[in-house]
C-alpha positions, -999 to 999 in steps of 0.1 A, spaced: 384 587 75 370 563 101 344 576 125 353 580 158 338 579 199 350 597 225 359 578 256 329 589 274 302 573 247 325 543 246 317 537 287 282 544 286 281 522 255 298 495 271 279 494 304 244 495 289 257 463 266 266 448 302 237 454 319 217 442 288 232 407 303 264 406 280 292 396 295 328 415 297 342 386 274 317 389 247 317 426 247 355 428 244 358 394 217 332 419 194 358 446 197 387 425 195 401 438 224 412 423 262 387 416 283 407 437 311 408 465 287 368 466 284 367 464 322 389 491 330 373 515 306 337 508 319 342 506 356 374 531 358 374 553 328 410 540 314 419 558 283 440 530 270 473 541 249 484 514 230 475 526 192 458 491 181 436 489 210 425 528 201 420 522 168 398 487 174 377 509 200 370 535 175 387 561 197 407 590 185 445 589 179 468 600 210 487 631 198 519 635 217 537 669 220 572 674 232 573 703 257 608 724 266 621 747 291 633 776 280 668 798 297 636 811 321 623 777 334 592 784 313 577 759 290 578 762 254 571 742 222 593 737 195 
């Protein structure tokens, strides 16, 4: 199983490598990644969704959970 970051590592990561005088574009070409993408998650803290990007970035997979009402209004899982 591939090691992974959480998003938090993955900013401070990325902004030291900029302030070391890297630019955006050659931080996100060494990840493979948009340059946008890089941006966002360094100077806004987007947790980006698309699976690819996630998996280039060493980030964990998205797990998604369908929730339900049930006769009372209240949420349930099935």
């Amino acid at each position: 199983m591939e090691q992974t970051v959480s998003l938090a590592s993955l900013r401070e990561a990325l902004l030291k490598r900029n302030a070391n005088d890297e630019s955006w574009a050659d931080i996100s070409r060494s990840y493979g990644v948009g340059v946008a993408v890089v941006w966002r998650i360094a100077n806004e803290g987007y947790n980006p969704k698309d699976k690819d990007v996630r998996s280039k970035l060493c980030l964990p997979e998205l797990v998604t959970r369908e929730v339900y009402r049930n006769e009372k209004g209240r949420f349930i899982s099935r």
